[in-house]
N, CA and C of each residue as an Amber inpcrd file, in Angstrom:
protein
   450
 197.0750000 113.6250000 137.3730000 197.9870000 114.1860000 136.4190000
 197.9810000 113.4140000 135.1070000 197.8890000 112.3010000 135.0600000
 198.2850000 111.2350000 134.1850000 196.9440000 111.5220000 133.5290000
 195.7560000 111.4670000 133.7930000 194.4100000 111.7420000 132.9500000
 194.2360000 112.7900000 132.2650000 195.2700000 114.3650000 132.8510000
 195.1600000 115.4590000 132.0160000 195.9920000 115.1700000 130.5320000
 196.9850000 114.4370000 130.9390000 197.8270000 114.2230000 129.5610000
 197.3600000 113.1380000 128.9570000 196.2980000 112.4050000 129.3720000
 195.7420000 111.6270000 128.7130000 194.6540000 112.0890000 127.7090000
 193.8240000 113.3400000 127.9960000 193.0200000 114.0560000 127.7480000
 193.6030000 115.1160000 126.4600000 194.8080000 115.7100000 126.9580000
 195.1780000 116.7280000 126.1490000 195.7370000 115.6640000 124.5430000
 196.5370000 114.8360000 125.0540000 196.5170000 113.7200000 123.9080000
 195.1610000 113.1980000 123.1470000 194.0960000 112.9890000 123.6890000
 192.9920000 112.6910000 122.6980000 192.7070000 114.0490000 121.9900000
 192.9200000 115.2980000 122.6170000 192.4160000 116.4600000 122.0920000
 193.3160000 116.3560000 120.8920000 194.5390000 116.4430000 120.9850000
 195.8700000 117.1480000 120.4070000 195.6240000 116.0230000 118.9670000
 195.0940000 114.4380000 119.2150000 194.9820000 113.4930000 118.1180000
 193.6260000 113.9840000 117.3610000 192.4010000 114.2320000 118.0060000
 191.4990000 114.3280000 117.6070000 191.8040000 116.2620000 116.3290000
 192.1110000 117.0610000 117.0630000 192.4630000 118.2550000 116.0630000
 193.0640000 118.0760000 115.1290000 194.2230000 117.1730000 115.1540000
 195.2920000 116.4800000 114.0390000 194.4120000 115.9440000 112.5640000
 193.3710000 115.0960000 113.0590000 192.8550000 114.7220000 112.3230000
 191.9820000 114.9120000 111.3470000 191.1720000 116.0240000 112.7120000
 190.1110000 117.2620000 111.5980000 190.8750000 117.9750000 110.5640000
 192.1680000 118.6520000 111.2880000 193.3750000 119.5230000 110.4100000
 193.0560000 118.5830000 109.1320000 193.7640000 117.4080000 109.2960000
 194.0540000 116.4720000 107.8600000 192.7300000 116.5810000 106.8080000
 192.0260000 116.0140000 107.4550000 190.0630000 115.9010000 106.3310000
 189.9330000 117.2410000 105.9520000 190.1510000 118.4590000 106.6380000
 190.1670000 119.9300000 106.0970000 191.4370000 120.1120000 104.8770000
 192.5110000 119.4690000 105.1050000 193.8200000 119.7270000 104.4640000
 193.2710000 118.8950000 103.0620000 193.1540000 117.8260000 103.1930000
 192.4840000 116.7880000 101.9170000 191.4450000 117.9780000 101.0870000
 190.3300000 118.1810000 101.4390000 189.2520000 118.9180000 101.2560000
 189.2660000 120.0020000 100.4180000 190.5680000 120.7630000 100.9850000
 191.1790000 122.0810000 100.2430000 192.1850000 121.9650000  99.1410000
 192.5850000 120.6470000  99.1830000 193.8860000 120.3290000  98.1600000
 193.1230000 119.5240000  96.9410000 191.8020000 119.1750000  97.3300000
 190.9680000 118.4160000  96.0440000 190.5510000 119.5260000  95.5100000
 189.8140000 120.4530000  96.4320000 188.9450000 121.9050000  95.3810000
 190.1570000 122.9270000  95.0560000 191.0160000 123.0870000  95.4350000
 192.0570000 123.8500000  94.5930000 192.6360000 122.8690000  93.8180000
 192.7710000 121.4590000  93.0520000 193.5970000 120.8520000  92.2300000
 192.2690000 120.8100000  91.0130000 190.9090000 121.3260000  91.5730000
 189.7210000 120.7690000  90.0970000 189.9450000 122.4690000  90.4040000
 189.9850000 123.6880000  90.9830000 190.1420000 125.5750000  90.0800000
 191.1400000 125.1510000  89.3350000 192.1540000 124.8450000  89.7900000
 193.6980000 124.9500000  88.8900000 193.0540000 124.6320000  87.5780000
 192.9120000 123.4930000  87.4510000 192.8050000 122.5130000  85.9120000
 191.3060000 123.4660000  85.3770000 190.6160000 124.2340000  85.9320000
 189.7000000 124.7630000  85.1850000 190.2430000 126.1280000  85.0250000
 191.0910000 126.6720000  85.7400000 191.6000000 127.5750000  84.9870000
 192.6110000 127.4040000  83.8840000 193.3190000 126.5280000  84.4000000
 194.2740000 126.4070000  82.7800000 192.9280000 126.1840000  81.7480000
 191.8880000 124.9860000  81.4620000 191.1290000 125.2180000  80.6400000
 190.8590000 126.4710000  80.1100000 190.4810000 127.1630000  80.8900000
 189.6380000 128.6860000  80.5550000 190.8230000 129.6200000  79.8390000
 192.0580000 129.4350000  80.5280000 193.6720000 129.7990000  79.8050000
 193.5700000 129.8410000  78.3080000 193.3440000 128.4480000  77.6940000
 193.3830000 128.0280000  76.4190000 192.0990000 128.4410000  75.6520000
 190.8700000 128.3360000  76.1180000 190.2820000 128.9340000  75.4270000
 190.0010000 130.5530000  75.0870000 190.8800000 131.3320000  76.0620000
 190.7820000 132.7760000  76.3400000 192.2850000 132.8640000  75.1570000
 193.1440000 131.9210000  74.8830000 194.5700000 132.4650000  73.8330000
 194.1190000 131.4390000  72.7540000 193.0170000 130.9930000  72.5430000
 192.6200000 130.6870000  70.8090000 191.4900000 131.5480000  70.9980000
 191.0010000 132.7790000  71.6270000 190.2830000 133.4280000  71.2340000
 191.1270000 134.7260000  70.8120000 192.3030000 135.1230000  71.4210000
 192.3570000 135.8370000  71.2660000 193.4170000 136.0470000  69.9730000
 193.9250000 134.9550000  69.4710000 194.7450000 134.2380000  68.5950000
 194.2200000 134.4090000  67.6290000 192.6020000 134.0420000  67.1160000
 191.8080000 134.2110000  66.3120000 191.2870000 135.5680000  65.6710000
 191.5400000 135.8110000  64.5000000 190.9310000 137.2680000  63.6610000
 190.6640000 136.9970000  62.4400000 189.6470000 137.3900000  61.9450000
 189.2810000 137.2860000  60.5250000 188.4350000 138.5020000  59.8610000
 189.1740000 138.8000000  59.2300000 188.2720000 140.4840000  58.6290000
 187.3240000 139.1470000  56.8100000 185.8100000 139.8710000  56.5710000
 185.3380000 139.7330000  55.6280000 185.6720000 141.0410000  54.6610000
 186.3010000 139.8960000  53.7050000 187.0690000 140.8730000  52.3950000
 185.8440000 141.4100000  51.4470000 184.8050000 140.8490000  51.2590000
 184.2990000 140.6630000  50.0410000 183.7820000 142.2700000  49.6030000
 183.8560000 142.9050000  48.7680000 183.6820000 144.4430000  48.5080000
 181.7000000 144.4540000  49.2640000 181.2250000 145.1590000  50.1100000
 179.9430000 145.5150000  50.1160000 179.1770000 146.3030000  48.8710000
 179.6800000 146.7850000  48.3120000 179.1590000 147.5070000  47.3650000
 178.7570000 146.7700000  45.7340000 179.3120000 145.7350000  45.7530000
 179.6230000 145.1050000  44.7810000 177.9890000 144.1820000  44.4730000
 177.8730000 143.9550000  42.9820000 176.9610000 143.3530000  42.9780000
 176.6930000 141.6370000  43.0970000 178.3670000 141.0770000  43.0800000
 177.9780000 139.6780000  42.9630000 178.0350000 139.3330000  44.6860000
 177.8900000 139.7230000  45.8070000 177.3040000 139.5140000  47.0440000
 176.0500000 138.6230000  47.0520000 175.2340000 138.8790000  45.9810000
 173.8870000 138.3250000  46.0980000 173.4660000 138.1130000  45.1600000
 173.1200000 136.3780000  44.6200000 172.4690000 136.2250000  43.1280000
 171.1250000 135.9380000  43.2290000 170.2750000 136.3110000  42.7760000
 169.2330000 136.0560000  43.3610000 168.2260000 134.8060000  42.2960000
 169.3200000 134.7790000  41.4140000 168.5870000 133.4630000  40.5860000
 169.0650000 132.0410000  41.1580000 170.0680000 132.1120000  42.0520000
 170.3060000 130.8670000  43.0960000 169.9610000 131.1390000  44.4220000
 169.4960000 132.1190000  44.6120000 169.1160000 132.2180000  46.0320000
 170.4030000 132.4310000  46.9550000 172.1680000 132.8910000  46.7310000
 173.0650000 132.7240000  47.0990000 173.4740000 133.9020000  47.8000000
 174.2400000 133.3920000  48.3800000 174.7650000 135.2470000  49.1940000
 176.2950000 134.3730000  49.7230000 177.2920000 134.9070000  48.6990000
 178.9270000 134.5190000  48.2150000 179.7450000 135.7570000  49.4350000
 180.4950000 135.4920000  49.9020000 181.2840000 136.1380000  50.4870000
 182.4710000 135.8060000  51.2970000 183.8310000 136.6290000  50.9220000
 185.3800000 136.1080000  50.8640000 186.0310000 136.5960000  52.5350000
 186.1620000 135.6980000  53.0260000 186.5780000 136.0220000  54.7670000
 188.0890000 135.4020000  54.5550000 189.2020000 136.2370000  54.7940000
 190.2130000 135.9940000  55.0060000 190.9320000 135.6060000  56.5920000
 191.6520000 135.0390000  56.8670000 192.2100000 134.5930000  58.3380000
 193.4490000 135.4990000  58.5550000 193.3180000 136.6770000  59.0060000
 194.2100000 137.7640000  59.8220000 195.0480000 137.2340000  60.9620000
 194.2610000 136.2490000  61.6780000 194.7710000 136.2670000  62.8300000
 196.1610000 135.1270000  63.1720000 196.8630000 134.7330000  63.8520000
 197.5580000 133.8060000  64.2010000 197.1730000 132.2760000  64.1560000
 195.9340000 131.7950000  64.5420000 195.1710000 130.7690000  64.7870000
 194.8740000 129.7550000  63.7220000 195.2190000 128.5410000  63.2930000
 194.7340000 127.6960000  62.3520000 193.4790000 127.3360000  62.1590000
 192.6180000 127.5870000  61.6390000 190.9750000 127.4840000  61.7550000
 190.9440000 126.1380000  60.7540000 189.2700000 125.6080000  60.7350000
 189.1550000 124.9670000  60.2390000 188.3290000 125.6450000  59.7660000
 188.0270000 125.1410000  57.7800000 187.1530000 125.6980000  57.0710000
 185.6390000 124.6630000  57.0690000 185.2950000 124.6810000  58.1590000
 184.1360000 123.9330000  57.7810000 182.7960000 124.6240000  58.3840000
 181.6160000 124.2430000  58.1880000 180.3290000 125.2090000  58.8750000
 180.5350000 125.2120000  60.3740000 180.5760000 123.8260000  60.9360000
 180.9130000 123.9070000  62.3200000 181.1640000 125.0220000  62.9940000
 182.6620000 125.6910000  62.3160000 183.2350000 126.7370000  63.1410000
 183.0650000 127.9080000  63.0970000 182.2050000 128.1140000  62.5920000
 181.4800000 129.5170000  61.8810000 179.8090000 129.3340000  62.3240000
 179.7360000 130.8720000  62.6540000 178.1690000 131.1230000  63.0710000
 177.7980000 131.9180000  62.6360000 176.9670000 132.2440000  61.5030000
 176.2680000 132.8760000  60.7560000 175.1580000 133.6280000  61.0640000
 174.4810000 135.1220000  60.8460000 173.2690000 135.1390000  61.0860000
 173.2260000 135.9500000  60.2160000 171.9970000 135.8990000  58.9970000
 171.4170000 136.5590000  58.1060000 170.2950000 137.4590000  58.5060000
 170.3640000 139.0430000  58.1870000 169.4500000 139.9270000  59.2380000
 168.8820000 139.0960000  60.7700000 169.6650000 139.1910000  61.2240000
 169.4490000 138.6700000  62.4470000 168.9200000 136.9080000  63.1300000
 169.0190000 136.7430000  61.6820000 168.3960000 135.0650000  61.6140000
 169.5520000 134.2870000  61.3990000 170.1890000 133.1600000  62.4710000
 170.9420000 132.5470000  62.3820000 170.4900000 131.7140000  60.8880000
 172.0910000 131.5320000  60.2570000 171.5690000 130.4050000  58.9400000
 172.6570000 129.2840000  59.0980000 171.9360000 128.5040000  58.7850000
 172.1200000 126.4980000  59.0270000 172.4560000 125.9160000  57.5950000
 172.2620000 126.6760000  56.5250000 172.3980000 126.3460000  55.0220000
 173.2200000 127.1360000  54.5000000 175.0130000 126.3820000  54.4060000
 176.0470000 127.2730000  53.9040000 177.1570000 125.8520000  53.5600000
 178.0530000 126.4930000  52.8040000 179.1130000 125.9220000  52.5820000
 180.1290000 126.8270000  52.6140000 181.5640000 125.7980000  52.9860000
 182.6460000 127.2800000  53.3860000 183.8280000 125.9120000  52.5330000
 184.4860000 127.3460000  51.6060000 185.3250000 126.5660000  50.6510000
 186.7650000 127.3850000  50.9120000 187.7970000 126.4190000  50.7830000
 188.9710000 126.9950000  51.5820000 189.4730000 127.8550000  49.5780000
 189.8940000 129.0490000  49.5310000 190.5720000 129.4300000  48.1470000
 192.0040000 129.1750000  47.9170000 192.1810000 128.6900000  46.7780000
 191.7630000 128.5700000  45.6740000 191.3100000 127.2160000  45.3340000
 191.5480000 126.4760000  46.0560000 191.9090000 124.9760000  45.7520000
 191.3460000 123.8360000  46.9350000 190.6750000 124.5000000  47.9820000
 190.0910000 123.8250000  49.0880000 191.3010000 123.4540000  49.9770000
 190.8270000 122.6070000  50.5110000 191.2990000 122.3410000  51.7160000
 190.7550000 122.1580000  53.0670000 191.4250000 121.3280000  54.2810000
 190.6760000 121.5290000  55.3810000 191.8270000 122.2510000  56.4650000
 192.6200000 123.0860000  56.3930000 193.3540000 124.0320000  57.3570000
 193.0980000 124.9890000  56.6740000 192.5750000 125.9940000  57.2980000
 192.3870000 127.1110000  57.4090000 193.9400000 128.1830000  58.0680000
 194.2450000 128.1960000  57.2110000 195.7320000 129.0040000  57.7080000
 195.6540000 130.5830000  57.9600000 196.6560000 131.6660000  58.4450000
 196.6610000 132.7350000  58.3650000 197.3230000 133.1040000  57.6950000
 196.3260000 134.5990000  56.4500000 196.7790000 134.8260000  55.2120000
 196.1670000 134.1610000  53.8560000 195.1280000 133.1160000  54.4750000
 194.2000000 132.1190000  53.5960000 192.9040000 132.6070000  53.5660000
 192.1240000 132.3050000  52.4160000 190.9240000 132.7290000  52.4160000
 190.1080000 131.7440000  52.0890000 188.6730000 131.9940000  52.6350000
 187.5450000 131.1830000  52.1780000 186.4450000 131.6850000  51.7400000
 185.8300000 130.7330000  50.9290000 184.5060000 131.4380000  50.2980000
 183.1140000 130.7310000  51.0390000 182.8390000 131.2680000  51.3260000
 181.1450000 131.0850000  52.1410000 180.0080000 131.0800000  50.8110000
 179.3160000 129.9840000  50.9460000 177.9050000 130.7930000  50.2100000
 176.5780000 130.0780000  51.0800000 176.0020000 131.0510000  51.1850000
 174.8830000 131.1470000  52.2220000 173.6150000 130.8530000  51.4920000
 172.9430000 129.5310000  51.3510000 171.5570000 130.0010000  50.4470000
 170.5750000 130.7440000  51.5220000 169.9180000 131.6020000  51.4770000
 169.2990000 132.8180000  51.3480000 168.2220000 133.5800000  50.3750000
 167.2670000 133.3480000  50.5460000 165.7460000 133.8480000  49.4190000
 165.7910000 135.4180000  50.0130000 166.6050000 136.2330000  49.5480000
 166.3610000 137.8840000  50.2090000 165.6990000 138.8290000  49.5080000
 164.7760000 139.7560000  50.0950000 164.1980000 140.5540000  48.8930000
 164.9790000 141.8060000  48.9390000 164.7620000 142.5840000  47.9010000
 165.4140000 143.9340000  47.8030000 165.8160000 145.0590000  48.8630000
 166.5200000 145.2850000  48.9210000 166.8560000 146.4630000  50.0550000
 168.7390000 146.0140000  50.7450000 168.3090000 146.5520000  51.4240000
 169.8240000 146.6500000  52.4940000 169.4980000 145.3300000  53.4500000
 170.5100000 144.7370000  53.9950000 171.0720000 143.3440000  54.4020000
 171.9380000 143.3440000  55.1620000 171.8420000 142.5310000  56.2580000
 173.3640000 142.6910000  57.4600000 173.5900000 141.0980000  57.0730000
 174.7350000 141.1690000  57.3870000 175.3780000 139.6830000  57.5350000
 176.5840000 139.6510000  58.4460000 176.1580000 138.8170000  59.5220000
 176.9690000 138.8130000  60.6530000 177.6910000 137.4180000  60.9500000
 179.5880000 137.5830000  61.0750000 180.2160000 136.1990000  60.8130000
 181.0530000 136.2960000  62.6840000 180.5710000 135.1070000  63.1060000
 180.9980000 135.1410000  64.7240000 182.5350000 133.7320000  63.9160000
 183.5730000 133.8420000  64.9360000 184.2980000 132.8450000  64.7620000
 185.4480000 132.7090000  65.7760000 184.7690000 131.8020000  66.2490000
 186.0400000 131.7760000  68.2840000 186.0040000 132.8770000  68.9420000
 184.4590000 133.6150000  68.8740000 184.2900000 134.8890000  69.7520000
 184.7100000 136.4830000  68.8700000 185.5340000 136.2330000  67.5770000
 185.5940000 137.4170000  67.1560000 184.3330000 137.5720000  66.1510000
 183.5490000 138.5990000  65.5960000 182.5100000 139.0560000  65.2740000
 183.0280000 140.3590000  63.8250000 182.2290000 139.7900000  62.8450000
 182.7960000 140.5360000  61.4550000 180.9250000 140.9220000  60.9990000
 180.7710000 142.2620000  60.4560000 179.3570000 142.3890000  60.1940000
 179.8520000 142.9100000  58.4800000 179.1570000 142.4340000  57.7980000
 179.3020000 143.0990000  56.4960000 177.3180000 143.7050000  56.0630000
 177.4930000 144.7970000  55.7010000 176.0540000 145.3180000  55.4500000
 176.1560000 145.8690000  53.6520000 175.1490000 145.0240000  53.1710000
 174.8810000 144.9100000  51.5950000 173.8190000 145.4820000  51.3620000
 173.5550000 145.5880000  50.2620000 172.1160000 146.0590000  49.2900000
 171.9990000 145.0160000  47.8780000 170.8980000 144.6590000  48.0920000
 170.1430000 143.6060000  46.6400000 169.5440000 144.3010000  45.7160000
């Protein structure tokens, strides 16, 4: 008699223990989802926080000078989100060609907050020849296309 309850006791300690290393196991990989979902949280409400319409008239001729090689254009901040006006945060692609050669100037007077209701001026150097032109402005996932003619 005394050996069965001796037995059921090693069982009853030994399950206890697996329970625990399983209990540990599950409370480490659900405490690293949690903290990667809050991450993913924050970057999903400064994306969606973020809006910026490009003001600059398409039709207009100072879009493109072609004695500086420049391509000028006025992106205002619509959205809720404080941006920063610098190249960093902005992704550019000229007919389909990302461009690496720009400056972004906060109006009228510079600055480095980018507020909502604020505008900035971009100028893109750019050697473009005559015809029609896309220019595509990505910024925290929202996407602005302005399409010109030189």
């Amino acid at each position: 008699m005394a050996s069965v309850s001796v037995s059921h006791l090693i069982l009853f300690i030994a399950s206890m223990a697996i329970a625990a290393s399983v209990a540990g196991v599950f409370t480490s990989s659900i405490g690293e989802l949690s903290n990667a979902v809050s991450e993913q949280g924050l970057d999903v409400s400064s994306d969606v926080r973020t809006d910026v319409e490009i003001i600059s008239d398409s039709g207009s001729d100072t879009i493109y000078d072609s004695g500086s090689d420049t391509i000028t254009v006025h992106v205002k901040n619509t959205g809720s989100e404080t941006l920063a006006p610098v190249p960093g945060q902005l992704d550019l692609f000229v007919d389909g060609v990302f461009a690496s050669d720009y400056t972004v100037t906060l109006e009228p007077d510079g600055g480095n907050s980018w507020r909502p209701g604020e505008v900035v001026r971009i100028d893109i150097n750019d050697n473009l020849s005559s015809g029609d032109h896309r220019l595509k402005l990505i910024v925290n996932g929202d996407e602005e296309v302005l399409e010109f003619n030189t």
